[in-house]
C-alpha positions in Angstrom: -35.6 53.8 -83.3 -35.8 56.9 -81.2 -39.5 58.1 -80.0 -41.1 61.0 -77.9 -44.6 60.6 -76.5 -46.7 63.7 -75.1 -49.3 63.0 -72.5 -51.2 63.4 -69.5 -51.9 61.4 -66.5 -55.0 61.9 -64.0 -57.4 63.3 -66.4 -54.8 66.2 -67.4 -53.7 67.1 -64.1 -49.7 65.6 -64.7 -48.1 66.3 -68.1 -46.1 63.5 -69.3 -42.7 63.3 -72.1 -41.2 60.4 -72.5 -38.2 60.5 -74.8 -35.7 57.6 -75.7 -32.9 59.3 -77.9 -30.0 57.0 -78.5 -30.1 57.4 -81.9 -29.4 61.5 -82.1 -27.2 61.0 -79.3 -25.1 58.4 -81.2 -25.3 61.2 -84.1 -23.8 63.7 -82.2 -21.0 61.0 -80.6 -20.1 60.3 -84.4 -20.9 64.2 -85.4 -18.3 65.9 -83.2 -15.6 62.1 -82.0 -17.0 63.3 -78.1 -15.1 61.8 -75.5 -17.5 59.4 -73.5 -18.2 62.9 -70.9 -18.4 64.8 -73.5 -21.4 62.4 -75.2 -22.8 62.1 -71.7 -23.2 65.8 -71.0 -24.3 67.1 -74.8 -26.6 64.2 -74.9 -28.4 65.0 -71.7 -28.9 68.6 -73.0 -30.1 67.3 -76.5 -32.1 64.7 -75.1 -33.8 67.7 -72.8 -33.8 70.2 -76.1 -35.8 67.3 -78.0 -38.5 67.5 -74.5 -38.5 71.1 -74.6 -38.7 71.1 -78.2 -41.9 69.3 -78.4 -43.7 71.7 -76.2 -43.3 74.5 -78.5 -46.9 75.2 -80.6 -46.0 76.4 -84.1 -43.3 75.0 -86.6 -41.6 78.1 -87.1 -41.0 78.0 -83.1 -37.4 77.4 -81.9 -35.7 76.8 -78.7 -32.1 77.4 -77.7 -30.2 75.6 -74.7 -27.0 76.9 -73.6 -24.8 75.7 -70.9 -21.8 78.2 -69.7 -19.9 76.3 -66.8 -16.2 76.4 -65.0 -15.1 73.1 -66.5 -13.2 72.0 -68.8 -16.1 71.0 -71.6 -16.5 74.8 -71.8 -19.5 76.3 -73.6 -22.4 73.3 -74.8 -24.9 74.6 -77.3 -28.1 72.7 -78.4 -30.8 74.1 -80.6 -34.6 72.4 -81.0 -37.9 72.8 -83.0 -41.4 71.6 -82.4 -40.4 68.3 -83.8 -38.0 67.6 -81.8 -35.2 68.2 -84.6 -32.5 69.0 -82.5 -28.5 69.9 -82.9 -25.7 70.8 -80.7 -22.1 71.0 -79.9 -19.6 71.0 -77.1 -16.6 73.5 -77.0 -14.0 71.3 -76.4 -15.7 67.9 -77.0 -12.6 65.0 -76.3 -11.9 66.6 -73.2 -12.2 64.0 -70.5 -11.8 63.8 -66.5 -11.6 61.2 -64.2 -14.5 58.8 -63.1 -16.6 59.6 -60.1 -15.8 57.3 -56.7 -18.6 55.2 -57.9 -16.9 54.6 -61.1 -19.6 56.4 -63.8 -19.2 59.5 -65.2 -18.6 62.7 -63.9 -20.3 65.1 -65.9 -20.7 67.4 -63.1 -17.0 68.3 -63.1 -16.8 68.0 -66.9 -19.4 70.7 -67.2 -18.6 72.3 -64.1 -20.7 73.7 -60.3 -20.3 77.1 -61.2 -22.1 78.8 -64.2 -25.6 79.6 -66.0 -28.1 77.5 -68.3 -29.8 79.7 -70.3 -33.3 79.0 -72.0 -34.1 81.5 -74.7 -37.4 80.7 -76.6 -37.7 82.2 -80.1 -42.0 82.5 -80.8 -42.1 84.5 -83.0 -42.9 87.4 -80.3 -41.1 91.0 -80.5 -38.1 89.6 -78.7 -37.2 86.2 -77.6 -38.1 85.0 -74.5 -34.8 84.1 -72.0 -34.5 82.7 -68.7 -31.8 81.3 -66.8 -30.9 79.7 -63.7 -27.4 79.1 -62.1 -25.9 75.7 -62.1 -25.9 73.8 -58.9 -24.5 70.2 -60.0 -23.8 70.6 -63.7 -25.6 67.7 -64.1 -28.3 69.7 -66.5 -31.1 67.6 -65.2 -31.1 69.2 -61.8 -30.8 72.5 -63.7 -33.5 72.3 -66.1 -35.9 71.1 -62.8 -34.9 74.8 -61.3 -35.6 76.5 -64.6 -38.8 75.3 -64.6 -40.0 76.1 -61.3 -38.4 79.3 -61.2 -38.6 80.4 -64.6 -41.9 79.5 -66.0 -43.2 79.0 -62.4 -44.6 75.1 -63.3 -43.1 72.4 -60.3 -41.4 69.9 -62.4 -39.0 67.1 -62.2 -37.2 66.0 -65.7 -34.9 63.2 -65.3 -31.8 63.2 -68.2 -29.8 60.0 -68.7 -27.3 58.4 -71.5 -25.0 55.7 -71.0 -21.8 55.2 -72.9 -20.4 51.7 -73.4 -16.6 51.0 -73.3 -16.2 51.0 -77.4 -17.4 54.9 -77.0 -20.9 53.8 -78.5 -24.2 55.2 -76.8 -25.7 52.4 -75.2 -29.0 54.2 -73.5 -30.2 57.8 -74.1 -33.6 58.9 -72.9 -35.7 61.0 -70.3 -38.5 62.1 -69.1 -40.7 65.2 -68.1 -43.3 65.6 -65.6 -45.0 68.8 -65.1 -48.0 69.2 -62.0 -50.7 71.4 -63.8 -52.4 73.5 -61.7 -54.7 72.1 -58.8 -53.6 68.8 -59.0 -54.7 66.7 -56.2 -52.4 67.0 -53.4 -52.3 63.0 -53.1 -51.2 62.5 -56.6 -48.3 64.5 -55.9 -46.9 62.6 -52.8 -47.6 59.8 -54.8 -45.5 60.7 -57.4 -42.8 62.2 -55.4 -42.8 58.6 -53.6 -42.6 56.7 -56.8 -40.1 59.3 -58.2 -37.6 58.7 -55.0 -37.8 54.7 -55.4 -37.6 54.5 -59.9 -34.8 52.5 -60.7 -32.5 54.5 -63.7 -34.9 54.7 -66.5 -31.9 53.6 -69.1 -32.3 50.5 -67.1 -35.5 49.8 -67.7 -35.0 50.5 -71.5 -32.7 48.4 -71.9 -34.5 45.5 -70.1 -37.9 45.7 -72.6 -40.1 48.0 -71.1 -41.2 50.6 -73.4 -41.3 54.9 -72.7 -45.3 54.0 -72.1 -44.8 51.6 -69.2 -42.2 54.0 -67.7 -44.3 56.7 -67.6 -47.2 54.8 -66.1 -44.8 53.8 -63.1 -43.8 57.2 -62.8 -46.6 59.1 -62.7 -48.9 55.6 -61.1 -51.5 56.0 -63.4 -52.0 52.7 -65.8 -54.4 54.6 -68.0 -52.0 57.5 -69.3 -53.3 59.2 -72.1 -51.0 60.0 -75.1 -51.5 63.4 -77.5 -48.6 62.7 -80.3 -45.8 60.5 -81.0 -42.6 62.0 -82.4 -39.4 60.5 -83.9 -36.6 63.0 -82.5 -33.5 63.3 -84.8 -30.0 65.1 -84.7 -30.0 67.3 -88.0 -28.7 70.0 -88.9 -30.3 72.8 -91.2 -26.9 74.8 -92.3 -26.5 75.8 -95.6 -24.6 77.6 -97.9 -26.2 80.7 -98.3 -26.5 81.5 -94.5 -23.0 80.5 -93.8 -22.8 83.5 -96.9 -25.1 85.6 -94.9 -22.8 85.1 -92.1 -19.6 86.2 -94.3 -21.4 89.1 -95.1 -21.6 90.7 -91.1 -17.8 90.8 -91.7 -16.6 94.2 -92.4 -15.5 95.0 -96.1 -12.2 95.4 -95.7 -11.7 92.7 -93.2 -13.0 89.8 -96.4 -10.8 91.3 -98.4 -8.3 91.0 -96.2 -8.8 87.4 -95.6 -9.2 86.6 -99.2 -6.0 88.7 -100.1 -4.1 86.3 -97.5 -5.2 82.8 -98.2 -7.3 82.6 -101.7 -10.6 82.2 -100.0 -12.8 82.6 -96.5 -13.7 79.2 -95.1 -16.6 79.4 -92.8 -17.5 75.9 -90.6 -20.4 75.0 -89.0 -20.0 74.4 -85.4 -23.4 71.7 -84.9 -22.5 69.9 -87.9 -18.6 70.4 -89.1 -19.7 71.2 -93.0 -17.4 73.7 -94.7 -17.9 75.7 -97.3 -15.4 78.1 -98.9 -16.0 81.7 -100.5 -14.2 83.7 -102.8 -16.6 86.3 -104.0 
């Protein structure tokens, strides 16, 4: 079963996510028949919209990931809430490209070097809150590390990983977050750069028993880690009939008539989720 745990470390001077999300990931493969990239890449960026998610405050809160890069995935799309319900999709999700020299996958030319990430926060505020960064490996996690530091100004280091067996299923997803809070001791962070450097791949380390508790404790070095909430993340998707109607309804007059004139109905699908629904009026 998928879980997220919130914490600190140090008395509240390193925040702490842990997230294992093979489950949603496995959703999503099943979802959208991704090609074993195309499950890599969107899971990373769902896995990190489940992280980000869960740091919003209110329900109503929402969080929107977007990756635009050169390759030839095109356009991924994931959308969270505070509960770490997330969805998402890929643009063109059974494109594949060759293995890296050391034989995994390369999601960096998948997704592509050249592009923007874009972070738009929805908090219930005047206008939605946006930042952005340009990508660098297209490997999201080194992304979402500039975003942070850059954007919302807090030294971080998030960590994204999901591994797809040779059957297409999703082996491992899961990740972590860890944020330095202001005036944390300047040994604790050489510490934790140190142990960060020498981590073996956390997926690993799921799969050989040790729990998103003990990982976080060997990231961060401190054995008494305390945790604020424990989630269950899930891919779901919240589309329904009437705002795939509301959506109809943006399209000119004449243009649904049009449509309806030429083929007996308008068929809207939803992109996270691949439900159709068709509208005659």
């Amino acid at each position: 079963m998928d879980r997220l745990i919130r914490g600190f470390a140090f008395d509240g001077q390193v925040r702490l996510i842990g997230i294992e999300s093979t489950d949603l990931v496995q959703v999503a493969l099943n979802t959208h028949k991704l090609s074993p990239v195309g499950t890599a890449a969107l899971g990373k960026l769902l896995t990190a919209g489940a992280i980000m998610g869960s740091m919003l405050k209110d329900d109503e809160d929402r969080l929107t990931l977007i990756v635009k890069g050169d390759g030839p995935l095109g356009n991924i799309v994931v959308c969270a809430n505070s509960k770490a319900i997330v969805k998402g999709y890929v643009q063109n999700p059974m494109v594949d490209v060759p293995l890296s020299e050391d034989g995994t996958l390369d999601i960096g030319t998948a997704v592509g070097r050249n592009g923007v990430l874009t972070v738009t926060k929805d908090i219930g505020l005047k206008e939605p809150q946006t930042g952005s960064v340009e990508l660098k490996t297209g490997t999201i996690s080194d992304e979402l590390t500039d975003y942070f530091l850059i954007s919302e100004q807090i030294p971080s280091v998030i960590q994204l990983s999901v591994s797809v067996k040779k059957d297409a299923t999703v082996s491992k997803a899961c990740g972590y977050l860890l944020q330095l809070m202001p005036g944390t001791d300047p040994a604790i962070i050489d510490m934790i750069v140190g142990r960060i450097s020498n981590i073996r791949p956390i997926c690993e380390l799921l799969k050989e028993g040790f729990s998103i508790e003990d990982i976080l404790k060997s990231i961060s070095g401190d054995e008494k880690i305390t945790v604020l909430e424990e989630i269950q993340p899930e891919f779901l998707c919240d589309c329904s009939r009437e705002r795939m109607e509301r959506a109809i309804s943006s399209i000119p007059a004449e243009e649904r008539k049009r449509m309806i004139e030429e083929d007996g109905f308008i068929e809207i699908t939803c992109s996270f989720c691949g439900k159709s629904e068709k509208f005659t009026f």
